[in-house]
C-alpha positions as CSV (number, residue, x, y, z in Angstrom):
1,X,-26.8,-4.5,11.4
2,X,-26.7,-6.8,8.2
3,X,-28.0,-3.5,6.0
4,X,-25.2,-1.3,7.3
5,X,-22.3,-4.5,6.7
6,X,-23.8,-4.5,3.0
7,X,-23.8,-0.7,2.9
8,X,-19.9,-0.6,3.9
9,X,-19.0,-3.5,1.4
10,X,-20.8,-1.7,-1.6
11,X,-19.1,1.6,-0.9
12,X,-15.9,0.0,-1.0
13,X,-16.2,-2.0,-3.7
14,X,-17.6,1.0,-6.2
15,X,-15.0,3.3,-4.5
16,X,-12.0,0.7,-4.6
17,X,-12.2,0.2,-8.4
18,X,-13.9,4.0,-9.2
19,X,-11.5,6.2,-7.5
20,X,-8.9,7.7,-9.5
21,X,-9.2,11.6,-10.6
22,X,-7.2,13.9,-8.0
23,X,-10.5,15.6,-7.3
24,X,-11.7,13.1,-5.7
25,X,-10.0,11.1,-2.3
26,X,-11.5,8.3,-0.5
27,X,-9.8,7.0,2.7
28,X,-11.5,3.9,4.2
29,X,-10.2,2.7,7.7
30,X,-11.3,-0.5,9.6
31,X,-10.4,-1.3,13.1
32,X,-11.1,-5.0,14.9
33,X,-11.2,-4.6,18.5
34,X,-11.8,-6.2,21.2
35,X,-15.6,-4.9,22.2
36,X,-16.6,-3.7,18.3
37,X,-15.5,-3.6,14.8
38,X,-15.4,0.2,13.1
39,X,-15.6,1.5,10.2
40,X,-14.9,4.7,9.1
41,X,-13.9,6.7,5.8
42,X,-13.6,10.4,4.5
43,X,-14.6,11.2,0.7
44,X,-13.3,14.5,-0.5
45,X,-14.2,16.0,-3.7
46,X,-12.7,19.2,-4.4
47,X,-14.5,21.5,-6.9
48,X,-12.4,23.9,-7.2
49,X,-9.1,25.5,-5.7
50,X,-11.3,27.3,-3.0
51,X,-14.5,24.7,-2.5
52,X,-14.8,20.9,-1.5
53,X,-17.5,18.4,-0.7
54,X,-16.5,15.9,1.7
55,X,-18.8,12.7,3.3
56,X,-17.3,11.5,6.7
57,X,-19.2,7.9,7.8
58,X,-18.7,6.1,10.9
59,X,-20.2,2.6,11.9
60,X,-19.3,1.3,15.4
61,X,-20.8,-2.6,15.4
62,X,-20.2,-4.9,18.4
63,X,-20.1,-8.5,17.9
64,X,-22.4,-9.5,20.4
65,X,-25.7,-7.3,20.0
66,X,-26.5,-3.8,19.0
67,X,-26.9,-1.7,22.3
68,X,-24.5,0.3,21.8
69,X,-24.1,0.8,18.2
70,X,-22.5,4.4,17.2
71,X,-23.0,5.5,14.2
72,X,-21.7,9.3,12.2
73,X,-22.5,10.6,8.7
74,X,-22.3,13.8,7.9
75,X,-22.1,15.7,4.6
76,X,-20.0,18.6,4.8
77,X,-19.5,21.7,2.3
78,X,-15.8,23.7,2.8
79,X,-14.8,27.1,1.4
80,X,-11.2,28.0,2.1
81,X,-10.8,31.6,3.5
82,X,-7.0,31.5,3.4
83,X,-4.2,29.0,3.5
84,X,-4.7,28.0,7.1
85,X,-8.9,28.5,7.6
86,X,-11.8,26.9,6.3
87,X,-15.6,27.7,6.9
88,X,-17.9,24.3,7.1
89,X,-21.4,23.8,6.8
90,X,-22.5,20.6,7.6
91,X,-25.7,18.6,8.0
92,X,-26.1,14.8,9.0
93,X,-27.3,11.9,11.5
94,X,-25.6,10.5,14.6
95,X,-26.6,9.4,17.8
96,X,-29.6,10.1,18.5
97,X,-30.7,12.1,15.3
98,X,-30.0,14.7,13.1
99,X,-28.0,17.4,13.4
100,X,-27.0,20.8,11.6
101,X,-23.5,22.6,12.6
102,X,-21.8,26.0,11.3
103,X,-17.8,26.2,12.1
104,X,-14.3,27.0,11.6
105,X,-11.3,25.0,10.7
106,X,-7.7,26.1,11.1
107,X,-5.1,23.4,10.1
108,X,-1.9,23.3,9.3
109,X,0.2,20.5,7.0
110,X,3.8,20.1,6.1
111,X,5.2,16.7,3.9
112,X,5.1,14.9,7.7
113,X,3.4,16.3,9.5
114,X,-0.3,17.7,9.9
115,X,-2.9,19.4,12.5
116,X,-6.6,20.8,11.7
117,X,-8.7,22.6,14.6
118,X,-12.4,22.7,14.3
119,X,-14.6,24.6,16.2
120,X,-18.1,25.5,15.7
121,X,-21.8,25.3,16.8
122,X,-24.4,22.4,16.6
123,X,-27.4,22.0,16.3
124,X,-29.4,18.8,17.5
125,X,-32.1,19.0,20.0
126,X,-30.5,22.1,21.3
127,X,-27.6,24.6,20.4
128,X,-24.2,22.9,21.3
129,X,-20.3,24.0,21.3
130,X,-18.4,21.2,19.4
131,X,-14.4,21.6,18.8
132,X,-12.1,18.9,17.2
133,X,-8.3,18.3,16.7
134,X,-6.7,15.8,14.8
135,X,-3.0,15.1,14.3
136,X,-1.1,13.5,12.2
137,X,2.8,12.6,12.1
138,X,4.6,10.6,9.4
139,X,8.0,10.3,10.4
140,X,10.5,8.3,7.6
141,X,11.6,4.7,9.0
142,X,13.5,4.1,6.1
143,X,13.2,1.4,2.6
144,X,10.1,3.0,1.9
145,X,8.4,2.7,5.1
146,X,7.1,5.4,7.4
147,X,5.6,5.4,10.8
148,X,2.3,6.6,11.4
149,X,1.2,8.4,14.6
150,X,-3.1,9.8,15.0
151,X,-4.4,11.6,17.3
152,X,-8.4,12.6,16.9
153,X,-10.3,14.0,19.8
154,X,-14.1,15.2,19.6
155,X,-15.9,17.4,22.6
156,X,-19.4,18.4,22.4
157,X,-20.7,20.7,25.7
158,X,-24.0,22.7,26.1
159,X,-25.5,24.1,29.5
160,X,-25.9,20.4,30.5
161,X,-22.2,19.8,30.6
162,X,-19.9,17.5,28.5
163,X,-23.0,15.3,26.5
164,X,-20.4,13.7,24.0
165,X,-16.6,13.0,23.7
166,X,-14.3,10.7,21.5
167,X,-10.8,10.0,21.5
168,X,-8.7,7.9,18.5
169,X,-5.3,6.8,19.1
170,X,-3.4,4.6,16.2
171,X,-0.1,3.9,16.1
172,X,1.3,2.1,12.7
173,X,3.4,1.5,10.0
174,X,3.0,3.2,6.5
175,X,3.5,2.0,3.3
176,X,3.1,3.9,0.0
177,X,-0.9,3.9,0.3
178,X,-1.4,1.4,2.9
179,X,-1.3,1.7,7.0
180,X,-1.6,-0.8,9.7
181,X,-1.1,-0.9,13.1
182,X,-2.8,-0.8,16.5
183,X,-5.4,1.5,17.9
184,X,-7.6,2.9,20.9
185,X,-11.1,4.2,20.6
186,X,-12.9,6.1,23.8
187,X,-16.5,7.1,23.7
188,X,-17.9,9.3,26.5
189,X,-21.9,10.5,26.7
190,X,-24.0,12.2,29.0
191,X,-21.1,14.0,31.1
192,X,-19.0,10.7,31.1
193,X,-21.9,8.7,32.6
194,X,-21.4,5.9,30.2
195,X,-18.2,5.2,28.5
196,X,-16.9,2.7,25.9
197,X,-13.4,1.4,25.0
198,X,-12.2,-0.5,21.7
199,X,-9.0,-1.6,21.3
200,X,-7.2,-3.9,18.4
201,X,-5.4,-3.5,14.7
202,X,-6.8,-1.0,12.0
203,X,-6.2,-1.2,8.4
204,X,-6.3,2.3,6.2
205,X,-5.4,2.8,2.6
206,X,-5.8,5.9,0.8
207,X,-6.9,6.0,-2.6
């Protein structure tokens, strides 16, 4: 895994010192757990009022051996319908291969709080149904610090059953751009056959 590790420190080190134009957000986010270390960030570049690019990347690494390595890019173009809905086209790699997908997004964001629904087909060896939720709540603590509360689920089911799930709970503090806390990462595959669990301290900072 010593090409990924490289991969992950070049992106943010030409990201870290290159990101500065409010077109452009990049959101790196580490967690050390007990089973793996994972890293994961969302690049966003918006072209216009309407259109975005974004790049979503996920490496999953355990210490001991590379069995059950996860790993998630995908490359995603967004056109906003209306203030609450987005259409996505998206193509990228993840366990076990590529994959194409076509789906919806309905979200909705306030100064503390935010939601986005996704729903959609995929295609990768086969037609699938995928759906995601992610949730985020900021309430103020005070001196300059929020808390920070996430919540992202992933379900992917075709006429085999449930063949992929994830769950990411993280519970922090917030400050100005920086969040750290603790957090809980659940993997399911094949209709919950095999499972993972990760637990431990993350580190996020958006640029």
């Amino acid at each position: 895994m010593d090409k990924y590790r490289l991969y992950l420190f070049l992106l943010l080190l030409v990201f870290g010192n290159g990101v500065h134009s409010q077109e452009l957000s990049f959101t790196p986010d580490v967690v050390f757990g007990n089973r793996s270390m994972t890293y994961k960030h969302l690049l966003i570049y918006h072209l216009d009022s309407k259109l975005s690019l974004d790049n979503l990347t996920l490496f999953d690494t355990e210490y001991e051996g590379d069995t059950n390595t996860i790993y998630f890019i995908r490359n995603n173009v967004s056109y906003k319908l209306s203030e609450k809905i987005r259409v996505n086209t998206s193509v990228g790699i993840k366990n076990p291969g590529a994959f194409g997908s076509l789906s919806l997004s309905f979200f909705s964001r306030t100064p503390h709080f935010s939601a986005n629904y996704t729903a959609g087909g995929t295609y990768q060896d086969g037609v699938s149904f995928e759906q995601s939720l992610v949730i985020s709540y900021y309430p103020n603590l005070g001196r300059n610090h929020q808390a920070y509360i996430n919540i992202l689920a992933t379900g992917n089911v075709n006429s085999k059953g449930y063949i992929r799930g994830l769950q990411q709970f993280k519970l922090g503090i917030r400050k100005e751009k920086l969040i750290t806390g603790l957090a809980l990462n659940l993997d399911q595959f094949n209709n919950s056959r095999k499972k993972l669990k990760n637990t431990g301290i993350f580190f996020k900072y958006n640029f």
